[in-house]
N, C-alpha and C positions, 0 to 999 in steps of 0.2 A: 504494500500500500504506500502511496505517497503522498505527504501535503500540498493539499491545491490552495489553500487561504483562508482567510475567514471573512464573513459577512458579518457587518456591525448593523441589526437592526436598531431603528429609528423612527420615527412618529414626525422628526423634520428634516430629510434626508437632504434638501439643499442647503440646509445649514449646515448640517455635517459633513456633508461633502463638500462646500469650501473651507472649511476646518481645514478636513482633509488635503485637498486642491494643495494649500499651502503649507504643510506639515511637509507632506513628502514633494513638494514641488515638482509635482508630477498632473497634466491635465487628464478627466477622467474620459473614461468613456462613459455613456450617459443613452438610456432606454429608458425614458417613465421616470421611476422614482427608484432606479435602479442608476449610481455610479460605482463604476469600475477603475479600480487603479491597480492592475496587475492582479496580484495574491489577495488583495485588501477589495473588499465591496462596500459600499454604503446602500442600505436601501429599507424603503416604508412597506410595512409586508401588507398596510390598508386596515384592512378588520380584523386579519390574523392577533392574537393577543400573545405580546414577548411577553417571557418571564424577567424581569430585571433580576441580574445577575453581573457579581462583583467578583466572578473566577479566573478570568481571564485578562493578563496583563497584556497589550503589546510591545514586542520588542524592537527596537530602531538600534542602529548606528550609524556612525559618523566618524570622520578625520579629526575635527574640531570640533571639541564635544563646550567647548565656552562659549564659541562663535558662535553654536547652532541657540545654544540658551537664550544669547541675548535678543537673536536675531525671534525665537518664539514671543521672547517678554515686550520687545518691539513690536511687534505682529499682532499679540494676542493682551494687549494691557491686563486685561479680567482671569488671566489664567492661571488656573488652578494648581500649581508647583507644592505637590507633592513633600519632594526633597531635593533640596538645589544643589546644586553638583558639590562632588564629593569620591573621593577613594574610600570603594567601600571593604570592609573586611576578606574579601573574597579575590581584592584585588582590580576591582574595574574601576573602572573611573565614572561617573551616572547623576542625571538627575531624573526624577519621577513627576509627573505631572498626570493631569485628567482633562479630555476631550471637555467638549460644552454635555455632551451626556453623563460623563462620569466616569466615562471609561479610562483604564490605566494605562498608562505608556510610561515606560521605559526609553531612554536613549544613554547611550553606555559608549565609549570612543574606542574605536577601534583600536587594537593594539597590534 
């Protein structure tokens, strides 16, 4: 088996999807209330009822893991940090923050 991505459902998927849009500076592809950015989907499933759910972190890196922080805190004034960068016990370099939904990300600098 292999991992194809995850689907982040949503209730305001053009929101989240320029979150998105900007996060990974990457433009989507776009059907409905379905955007696509590779491995990553944003979409409104309409009537369907999500479970909200705090299990799933996402993971990102980077070259410049300062660069990319300031450049989110410049982007996103209202956002939600987590834990501001930091060498954590384990050895990575990371900060944590949360989407406008809630959801977790990770960005960790490449080594």
């Amino acid at each position: 088996m292999d991992f194809g991505g995850i689907c982040i459902t949503t209730k305001d998927a053009p929101r989240l999807a320029e979150f998105y849009r900007v996060l990974l500076n990457k433009e989507p592809f776009v059907e409905g209330e379905h955007y696509g950015f590779g491995n990553v989907a944003v979409y409104n499933p309409g009537e369907d009822i999500c479970e909200k759910s705090s299990n799933i972190w996402l993971q990102c890196f980077t070259s410049d893991l300062d660069k990319e922080y300031n450049r989110l805190l410049q982007t996103f004034p209202d956002l939600k940090v987590i834990s501001p960068p930091e060498r954590r016990p384990w050895g990575a370099y990371s900060f944590w923050f949360a989407d406008p939904d809630g959801n977790m990300i990770a960005v960790a600098e490449k080594q």
